[in-house]
N, C-alpha and C positions, 0 to 999 in steps of 0.2 A: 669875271667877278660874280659874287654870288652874295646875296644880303643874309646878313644872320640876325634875330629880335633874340635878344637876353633880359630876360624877364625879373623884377627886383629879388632879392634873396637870394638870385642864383648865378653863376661865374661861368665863365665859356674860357677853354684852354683849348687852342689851336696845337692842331699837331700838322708837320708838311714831311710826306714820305717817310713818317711813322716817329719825325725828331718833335719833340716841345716848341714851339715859336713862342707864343706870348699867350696871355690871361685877356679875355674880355668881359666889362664891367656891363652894368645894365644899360639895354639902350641899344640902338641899329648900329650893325657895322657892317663893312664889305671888306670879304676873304676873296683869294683866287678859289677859282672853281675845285682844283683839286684839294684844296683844305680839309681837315675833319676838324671838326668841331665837340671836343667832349662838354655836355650840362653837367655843374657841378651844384648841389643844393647845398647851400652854409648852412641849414641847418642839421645837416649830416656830417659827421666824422670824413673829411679828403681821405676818398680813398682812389686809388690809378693803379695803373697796372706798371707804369714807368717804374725807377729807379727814384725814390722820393731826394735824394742828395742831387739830383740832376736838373729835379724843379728847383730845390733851393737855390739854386744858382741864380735865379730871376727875384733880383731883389721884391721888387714888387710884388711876388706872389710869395713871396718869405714875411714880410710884412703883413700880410691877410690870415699866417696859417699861426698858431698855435703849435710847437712841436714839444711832446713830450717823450722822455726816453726812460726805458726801463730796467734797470740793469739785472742781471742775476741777484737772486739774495734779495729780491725788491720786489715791490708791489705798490701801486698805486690805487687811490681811492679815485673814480671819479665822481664829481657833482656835477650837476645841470641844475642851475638856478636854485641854487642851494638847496637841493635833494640829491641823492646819493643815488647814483646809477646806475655805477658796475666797478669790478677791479679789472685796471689793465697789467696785464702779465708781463715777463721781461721783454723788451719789444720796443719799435717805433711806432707814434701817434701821432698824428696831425688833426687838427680839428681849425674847423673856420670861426676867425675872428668878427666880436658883433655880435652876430647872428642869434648866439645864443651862450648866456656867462657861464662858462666853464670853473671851475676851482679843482686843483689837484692836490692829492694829501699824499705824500710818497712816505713811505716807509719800512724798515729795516729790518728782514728777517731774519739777519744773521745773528739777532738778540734775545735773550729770551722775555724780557718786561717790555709789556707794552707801554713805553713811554710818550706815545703819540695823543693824542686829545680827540680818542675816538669814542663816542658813547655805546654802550653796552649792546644798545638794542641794534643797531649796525653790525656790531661782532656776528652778531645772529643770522644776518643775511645768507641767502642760500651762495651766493657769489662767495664770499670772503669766510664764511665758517669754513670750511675743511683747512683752512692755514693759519684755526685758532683750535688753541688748547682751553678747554672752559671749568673751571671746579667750582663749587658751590660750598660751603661752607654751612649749617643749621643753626638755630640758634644754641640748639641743643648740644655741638659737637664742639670738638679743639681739632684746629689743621696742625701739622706739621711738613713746610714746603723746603724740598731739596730739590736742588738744581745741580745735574751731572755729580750726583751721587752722596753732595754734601749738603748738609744743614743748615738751610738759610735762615728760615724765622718760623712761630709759631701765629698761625693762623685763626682770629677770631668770625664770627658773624658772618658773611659776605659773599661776593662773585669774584673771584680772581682768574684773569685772563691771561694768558702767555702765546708768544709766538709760536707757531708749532714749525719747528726745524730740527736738524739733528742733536739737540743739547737733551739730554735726559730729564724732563722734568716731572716728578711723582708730588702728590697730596696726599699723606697717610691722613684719616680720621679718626677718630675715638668719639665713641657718644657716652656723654656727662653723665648719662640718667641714671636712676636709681634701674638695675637692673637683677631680674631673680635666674638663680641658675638650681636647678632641679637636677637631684642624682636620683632616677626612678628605678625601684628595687635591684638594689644593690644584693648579692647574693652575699652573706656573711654566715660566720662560723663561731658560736659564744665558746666561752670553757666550757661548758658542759656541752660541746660538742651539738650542739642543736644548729641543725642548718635554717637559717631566717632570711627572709630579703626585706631590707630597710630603705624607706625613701626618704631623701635629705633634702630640705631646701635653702638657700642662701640668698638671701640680698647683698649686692654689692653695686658700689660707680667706681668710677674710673676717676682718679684728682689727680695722677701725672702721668698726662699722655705720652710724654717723653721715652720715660720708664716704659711704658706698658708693650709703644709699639714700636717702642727699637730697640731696647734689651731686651723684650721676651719673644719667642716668634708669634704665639700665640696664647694670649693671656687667660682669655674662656678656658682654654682648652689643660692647662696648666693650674688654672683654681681646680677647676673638675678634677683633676686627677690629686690634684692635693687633698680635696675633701674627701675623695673616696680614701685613699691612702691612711690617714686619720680617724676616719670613722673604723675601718677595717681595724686599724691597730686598737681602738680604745674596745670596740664592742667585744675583741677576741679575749681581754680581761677577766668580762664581767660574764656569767649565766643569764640563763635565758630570765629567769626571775625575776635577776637583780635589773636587765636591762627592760620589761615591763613596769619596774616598780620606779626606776628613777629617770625613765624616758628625759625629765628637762636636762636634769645631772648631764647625762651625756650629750646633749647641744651645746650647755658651755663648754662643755671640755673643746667639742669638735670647735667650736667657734675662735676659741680664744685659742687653741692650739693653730688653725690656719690662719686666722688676725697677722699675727705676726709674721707669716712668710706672705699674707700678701703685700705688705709694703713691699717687696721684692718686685713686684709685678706691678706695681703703681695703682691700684687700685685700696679701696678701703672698704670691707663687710663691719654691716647696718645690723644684719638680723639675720637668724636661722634656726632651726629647729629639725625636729623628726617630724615629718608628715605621716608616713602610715607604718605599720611592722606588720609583715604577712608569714604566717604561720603556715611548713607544711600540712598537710591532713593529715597525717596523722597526729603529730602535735594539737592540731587544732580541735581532733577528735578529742584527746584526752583531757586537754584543760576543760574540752567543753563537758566532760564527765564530770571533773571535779567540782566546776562549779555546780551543774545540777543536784551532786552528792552534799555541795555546801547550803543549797537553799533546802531540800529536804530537811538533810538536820536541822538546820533553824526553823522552817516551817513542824517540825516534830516537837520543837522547844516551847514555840509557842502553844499550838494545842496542851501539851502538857500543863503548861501554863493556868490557860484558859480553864483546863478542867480539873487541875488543883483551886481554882477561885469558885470556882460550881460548888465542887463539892464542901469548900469552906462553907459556904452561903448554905447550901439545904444543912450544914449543921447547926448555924449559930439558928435556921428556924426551927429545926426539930426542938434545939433545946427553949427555946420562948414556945412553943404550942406545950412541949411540958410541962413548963411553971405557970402557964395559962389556961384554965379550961376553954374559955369563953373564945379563946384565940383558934382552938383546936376544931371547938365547934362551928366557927366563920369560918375554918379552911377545908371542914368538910361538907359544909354548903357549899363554898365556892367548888370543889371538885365532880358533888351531884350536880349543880347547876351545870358545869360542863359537859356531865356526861347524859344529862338528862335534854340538852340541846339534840342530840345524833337521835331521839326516840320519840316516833308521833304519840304513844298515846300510854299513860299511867294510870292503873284503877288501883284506888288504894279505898280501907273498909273502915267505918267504924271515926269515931273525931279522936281514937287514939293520939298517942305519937307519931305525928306526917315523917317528922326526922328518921326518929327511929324503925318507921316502915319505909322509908326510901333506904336507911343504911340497911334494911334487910333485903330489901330485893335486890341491889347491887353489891350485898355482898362476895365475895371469892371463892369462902365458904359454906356457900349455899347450894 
């Protein structure tokens, strides 16, 4: 015989010529010499190398163990002292009783809603996320959730989780927003045959997700080509003139001619306009002639102008210096006086006429 000490928290399972005998609790005991003595710690998961149905047979150590079973299609959550520890897989478990408070949350993945009372930030675990499906939902968006190919409900605000197994489950989005959609030079043709590229732009949101993303395949992609469509048909109308001269004209048109096919697409346009119209070179040479030809003439108009009001003016003074002597003779001091500023130095003779010797030495005729 041979003394064996089993220390508290931990279990001794006799084996004799490799069979299960019995469980020893804490505390001295004596075995025959040949015994093995496996230590088992309770605060460990029982695990042996036996056939676990074969210990169950000893009541007593069926009583101490915990067994938990796992079937296909299943998973379990475990807790240790209410934190969450690990999933265990389809499979058998034993765990020792006591030692340490176990809780098990089993659950069905042959489903697609998770109807279990698991909080969110758990799904996230690195253990159990690969056998969730996880969608997010913005505040800004509309979900639409189909489950194996059909249309379950529309989706606001949130986190939605799903079992992830063989059942098909999709979350189409659409976002709410006010969003612009740009046609950048668009190559077009007016009636008078002038090739132009026009850039268009569109505001539009989406108000029924439904429409948008399960009768159209792709909605962007379907306005875009409706506005190019539209723009092309209305600009091929008008000349190149006409469509310089009433650039807004033709936004309403584009606008309110694609308004109405976008209900078709679920969506609703806010605003648009023409952004830029780009002129070949040579086009662009020739108007830019024209206009240079247009501010000359007007700048020729005005001089003309200007020097029909000149010459009115020195007439209405010639004829006042006529019917005025006194005026005639102020205005030709003031033009001596002018011209007698550019000269240092004037020698005149005699206390004659200063006047009528200044109008002789700057006469023309002298």
């Amino acid at each position: 015989m041979k003394r064996i000490r089993i220390n508290k928290g931990k279990i001794g399972l006799v084996f004799r010529n490799g069979d299960y005998i019995k469980i020893l609790k804490a505390g001295t005991h004596w075995v025959w010499f040949f015994d093995k003595v496996g230590i088992c710690n309770m605060s460990q998961p029982f695990t042996v190398s036996m056939e676990l149905n074969i210990l169950l047979q000893d009541e007593e150590l069926a009583d101490m163990l915990e067994v938990v079973e796992v079937l296909d299609n299943e998973l379990v959550l475990k807790y240790e002292n209410g934190v969450f520890n690990e999933v265990l897989k389809p499979g058998r478990y034993a765990y020792w009783k006591g030692s340490t408070n176990y809780a098990f949350k089993k659950v069905d993945l042959s489903k697609v809603d998770i109807t279990e009372d698991i909080p969110v930030n758990i799904l996230y675990k690195t253990d159990i996320f690969p056998y969730v499906r996880i969608y997010r939902v913005e505040s800004y968006e509309k979900g639409l959730l189909f489950v194996d190919d059909k249309f379950i409900k529309e989706l606001n605000q949130g986190v939605y989780c799903f079992w992830k197994n063989n059942t098909p489950v999709l979350v189409m989005k659409a976002d709410l927003r006010q969003t612009q959609l740009e046609i950048s030079g668009q190559e077009l043709l007016t009636k008078d045959k002038a090739a132009i590229r026009i850039s268009f732009f569109s505001t539009y949101k989406v108000v029924n997700a439904m429409k948008a993303l399960t009768e159209n395949q792709d909605y962007k992609k379907q306005l875009h080509v409706t506005l190019q469509l539209a723009l092309r048909e209305y600009v091929g109308t008008l000349t190149l003139d006409e469509i310089l001269e009433r650039k807004e004209e033709v936004a309403d048109f584009i606008m309110g001619s694609v308004r109405e096919k976008s209900v078709d697409y679920g969506i609703e346009l806010s605003d648009g306009g023409i952004r830029d119209i780009i002129l070949p070179g040579e086009v662009k040479e020739i108007m830019n002639q024209v206009l240079v030809a247009q501010k000359r003439a007007q700048a020729n108009i005005i001089t003309r102008r200007e020097e029909t009001a000149s010459t009115r003016s020195l007439l209405n003074t010639a004829k006042l210096m006529e019917d005025n002597t006194m005026l005639f003779k102020l205005k030709e001091m003031e033009y001596v006086e002018k011209i007698a500023d550019k000269i240092n130095t004037i020698s005149l003779s005699g206390g004659g006429q200063v006047v009528d010797q200044l109008k002789e030495i700057f006469s023309t005729d002298r």
